[in-house]
C-alpha positions in Angstrom: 3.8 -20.4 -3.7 0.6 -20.2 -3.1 0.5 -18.8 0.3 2.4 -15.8 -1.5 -1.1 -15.6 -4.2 -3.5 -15.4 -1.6 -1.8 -13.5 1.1 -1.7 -10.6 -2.2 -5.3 -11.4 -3.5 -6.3 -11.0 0.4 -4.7 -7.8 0.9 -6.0 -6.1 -2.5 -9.7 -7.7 -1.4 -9.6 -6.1 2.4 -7.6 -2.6 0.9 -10.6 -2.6 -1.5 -13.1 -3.2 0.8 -11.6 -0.8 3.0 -11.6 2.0 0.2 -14.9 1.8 -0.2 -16.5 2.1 3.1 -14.5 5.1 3.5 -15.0 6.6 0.6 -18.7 6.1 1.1 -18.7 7.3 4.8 -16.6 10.4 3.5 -18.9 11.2 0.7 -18.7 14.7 -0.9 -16.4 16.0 2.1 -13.6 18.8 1.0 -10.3 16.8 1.8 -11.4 14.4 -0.7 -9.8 14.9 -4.5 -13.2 14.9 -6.8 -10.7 13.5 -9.8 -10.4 10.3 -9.2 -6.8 10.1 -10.4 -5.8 12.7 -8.1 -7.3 10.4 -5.2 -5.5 7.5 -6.6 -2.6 9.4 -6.7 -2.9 10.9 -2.9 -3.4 7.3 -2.2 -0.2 6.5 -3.5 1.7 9.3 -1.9 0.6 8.2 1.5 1.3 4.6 1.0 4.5 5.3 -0.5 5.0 7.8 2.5 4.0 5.1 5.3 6.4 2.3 3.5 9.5 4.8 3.6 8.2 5.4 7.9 8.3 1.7 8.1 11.9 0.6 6.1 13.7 3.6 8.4 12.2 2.2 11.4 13.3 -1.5 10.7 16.5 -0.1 9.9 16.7 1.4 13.0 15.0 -0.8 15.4 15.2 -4.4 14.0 17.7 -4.4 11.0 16.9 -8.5 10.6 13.2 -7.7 9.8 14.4 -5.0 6.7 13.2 -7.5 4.2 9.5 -6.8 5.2 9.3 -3.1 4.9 11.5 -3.0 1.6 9.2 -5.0 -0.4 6.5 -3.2 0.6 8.4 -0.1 -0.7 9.3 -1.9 -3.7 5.6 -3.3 -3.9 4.8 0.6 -4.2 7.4 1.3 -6.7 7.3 -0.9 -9.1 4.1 -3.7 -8.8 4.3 -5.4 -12.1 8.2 -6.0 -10.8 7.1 -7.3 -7.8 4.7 -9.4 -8.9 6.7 -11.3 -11.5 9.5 -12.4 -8.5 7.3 -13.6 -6.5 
């Protein structure tokens, strides 16, 4: 549907944006990875990290609403998966 193609392009446009003022604010500073696959992959790690927080919390708190958190997790997992489902 298409609702599902922009919600995803509008997410990946605002994470980007994000990324980028931060990375530009941060500049040289000395938590920052200078590789940038080992940013990408502390990026990752973190994300992955926050999606587990979230599918224990809906588990947890509002078992209904586990759909949300588990696709994100998935999202993380495996993209090219998710992206052919949808």
């Amino acid at each position: 549907p298409i609702g599902v193609a922009w919600s995803r392009f509008w997410y990946r446009w605002v994470a980007a944006a994000f990324m980028a003022g931060y990375l530009e604010a941060a500049g040289d500073a000395p938590f920052l990875p200078r590789d940038s696959s080992d940013l990408a992959l502390l990026l990752d790690i973190f994300l992955l990290d926050k999606a587990v927080y979230e599918l224990g919390y809906e588990l947890n708190n509002r078992p209904g609403w586990v759909r949300i958190p588990l696709s994100g997790l998935l999202g993380q997992l495996a993209p090219a998966m998710v992206e052919t489902r949808a």
